[in-house]
N, C-alpha and C positions, 0 to 999 in steps of 0.2 A: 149581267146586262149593264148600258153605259146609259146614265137616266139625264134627260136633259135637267140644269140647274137650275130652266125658268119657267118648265110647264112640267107636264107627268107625261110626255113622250119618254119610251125608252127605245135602246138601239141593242144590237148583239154588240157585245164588247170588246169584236175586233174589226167592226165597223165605223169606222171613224168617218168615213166619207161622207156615211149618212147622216153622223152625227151634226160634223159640220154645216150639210148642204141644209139640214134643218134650220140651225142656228143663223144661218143666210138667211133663208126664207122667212123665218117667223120671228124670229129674234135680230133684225140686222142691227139694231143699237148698238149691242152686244158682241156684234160678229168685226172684230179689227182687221188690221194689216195682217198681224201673225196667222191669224183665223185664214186670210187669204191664200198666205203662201203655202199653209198647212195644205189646206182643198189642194191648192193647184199641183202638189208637191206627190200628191197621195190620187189625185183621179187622173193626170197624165194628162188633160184635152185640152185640145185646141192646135192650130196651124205652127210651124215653125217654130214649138217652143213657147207660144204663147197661149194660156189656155183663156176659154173661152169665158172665166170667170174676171179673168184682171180685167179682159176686153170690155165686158159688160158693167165695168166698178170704172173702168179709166176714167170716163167722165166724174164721177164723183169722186175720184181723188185726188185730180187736176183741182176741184172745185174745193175739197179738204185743205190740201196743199197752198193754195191761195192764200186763207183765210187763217191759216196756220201762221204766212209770213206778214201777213197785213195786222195779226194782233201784235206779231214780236216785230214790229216795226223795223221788216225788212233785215234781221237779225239770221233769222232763219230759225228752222223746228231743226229738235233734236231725234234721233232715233233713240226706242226705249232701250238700249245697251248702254247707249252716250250717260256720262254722268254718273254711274255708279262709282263707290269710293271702296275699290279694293287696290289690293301692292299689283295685283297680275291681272293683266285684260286677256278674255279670251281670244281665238282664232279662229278662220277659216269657219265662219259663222255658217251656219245650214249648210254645210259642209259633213256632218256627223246627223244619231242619231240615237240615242242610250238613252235607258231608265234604271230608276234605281226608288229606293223607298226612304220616305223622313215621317219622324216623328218629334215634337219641340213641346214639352208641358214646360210652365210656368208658373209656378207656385202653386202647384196642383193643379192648373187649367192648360186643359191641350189646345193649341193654338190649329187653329180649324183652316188648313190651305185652301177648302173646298170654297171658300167664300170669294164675291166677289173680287174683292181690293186684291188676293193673293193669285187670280188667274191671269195668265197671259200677259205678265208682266215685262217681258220682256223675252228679246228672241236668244239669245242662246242658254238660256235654261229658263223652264218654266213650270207651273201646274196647269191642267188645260182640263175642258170637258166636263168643269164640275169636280173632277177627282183630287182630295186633295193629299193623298197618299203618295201617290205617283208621281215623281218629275221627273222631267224630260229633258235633256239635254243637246243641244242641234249645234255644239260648237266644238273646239278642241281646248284643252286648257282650262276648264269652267275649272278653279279653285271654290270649295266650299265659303269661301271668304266673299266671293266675286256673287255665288249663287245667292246666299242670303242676303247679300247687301242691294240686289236688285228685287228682291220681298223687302227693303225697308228696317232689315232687321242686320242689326250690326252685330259679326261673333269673332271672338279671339280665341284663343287657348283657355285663356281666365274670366272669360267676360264676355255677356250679352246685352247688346242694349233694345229693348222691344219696349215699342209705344211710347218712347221719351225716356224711358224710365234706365241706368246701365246696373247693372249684378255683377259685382266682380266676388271673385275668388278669396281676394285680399281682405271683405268686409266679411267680418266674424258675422255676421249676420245669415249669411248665403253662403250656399255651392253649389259651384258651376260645373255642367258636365258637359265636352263635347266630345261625340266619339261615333266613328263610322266602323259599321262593325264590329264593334264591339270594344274597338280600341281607340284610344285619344289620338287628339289628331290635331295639328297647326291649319286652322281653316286658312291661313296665307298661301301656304305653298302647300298643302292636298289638293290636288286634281280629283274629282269625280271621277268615275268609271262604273259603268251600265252595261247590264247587255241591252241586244238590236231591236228582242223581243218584250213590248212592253208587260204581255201575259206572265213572263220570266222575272218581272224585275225585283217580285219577291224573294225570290232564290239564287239569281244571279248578280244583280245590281249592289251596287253601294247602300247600306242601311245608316242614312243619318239620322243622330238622337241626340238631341240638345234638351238639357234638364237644369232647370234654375230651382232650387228647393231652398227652405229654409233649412240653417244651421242646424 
C-alpha cells in the first residue's frame, strides 16, 4: 500500500494518480509543481496536451510566479534543478523515468528520505509520496553527485558532508562508504540507472548505500 505522509489515507501502490489527486485535494500546501507534472504526466487529461489540472492551477501560478519575482526584485525565481553544486548537470529532464533503492546511516542513524525536507526536491531526481526508499529519476545523466547534492547532502569518493557537518576518509576518526551495488563508486562521474518499473526497483534499480561510521 502507498500511505499518504499527512493523513492515514492509504492508496494501492501502483496508484499514484490517486495518490496524487488526494495530495491536490486535501493537502494542496504540499502538492508543488513536480506534484503537478507528475498528475498531468500519469492521468493524460485534458485538450491538446494540456490537461485539465495545469488549466485549473494556471491562475494560481501566474499568481505564484508574480510574487516569486516581486520578492527577488525582478531578478527572477529559480527552478529547483537550478543551483545544485555538482561537476555534471543532468538532461533532457522528464524526458526518462527509473527507480532504484538508497540507504545513508550516519554514525549509526539512518537518514530518513521519507520526511518532509527530503521529498520532491527537485525534478530530475527525487523521493516522492512519502517513500523514502525509493528514488526516482525523470532525467538522463543524474550522476549520484548531482542526486545527493539536490537532498542538500554533499558526497565524494572520501567524504560526506550532511547537516554542516564533512566525514572524510582521511580523518583517522571516520569511514566513509560510498557504493552502488555493492561496489565503490566516484559519485562525480556514476550515472544512476533504474528500471521503468518502480515495483522492480528493488531488484532492478541502482542500490545506493552511503555509511559514515566511526573508526
Amino acid at each position: 500500500m502507498r500511505d499518504c505522509p499527512h493523513c492515514s489515507a492509504s492508496f494501492e501502490a501502483d496508484d499514484e494518480v490517486a495518490s496524487l489527486e488526494h495530495l491536490r485535494d486535501e493537502h494542496p500546501d504540499e502538492f508543488g509543481p513536480v506534484d503537478r507534472r507528475r498528475l498531468d504526466q500519469l492521468s493524460g487529461d485534458g485538450d491538446n496536451g494540456v490537461s485539465s489540472t495545469a488549466l485549473l492551477l494556471g491562475g494560481l501560478t501566474v499568481v505564484v510566479v508574480g510574487i516569486v519575482l516581486f520578492v527577488t526584485f525582478g531578478l527572477g525565481g529559480s527552478s529547483p534543478d537550478e543551483g545544485v553544486a555538482a561537476a555534471r548537470t543532468p538532461s533532457n529532464v522528464g524526458g526518462a523515468h527509473y527507480h532504484g533503492t538508497m540507504e545513508m546511516v550516519v554514525l549509526g542513524d539512518r537518514v530518513d528520505f521519507s520526511q518532509q525536507e527530503y521529498q520532491l526536491r527537485a525534478n530530475a531526481f527525487h523521493f516522492e509520496a512519502g517513500d523514502g526508499r525509493v528514488w526516482h529519476g525523470h532525467a538522463e545523466g543524474v550522476t549520484l553527485e548531482w542526486a545527493m547534492a539536490s537532498l542538500g547532502i554533499g558526497v565524494t569518493e572520501t567524504s560526506v558532508t550532511f547537516e554542516g557537518t564533512t566525514y572524510d576518509d582521511s580523518d583517522p576518526a571516520y569511514t566513509v562508504s560510498v557504493t552502488v551495488n555493492g561496489e565503490p563508486v566516484d559519485p562525480a562521474t556514476y550515472v544512476l540507472r533504474g528500471s521503468s518499473d518502480a515495483g522492480a526497483a528493488e531488484s532492478q534499480g541502482d542500490h545506493v548505500r552511503i555509511v559514515v561510521s566511526e573508526a
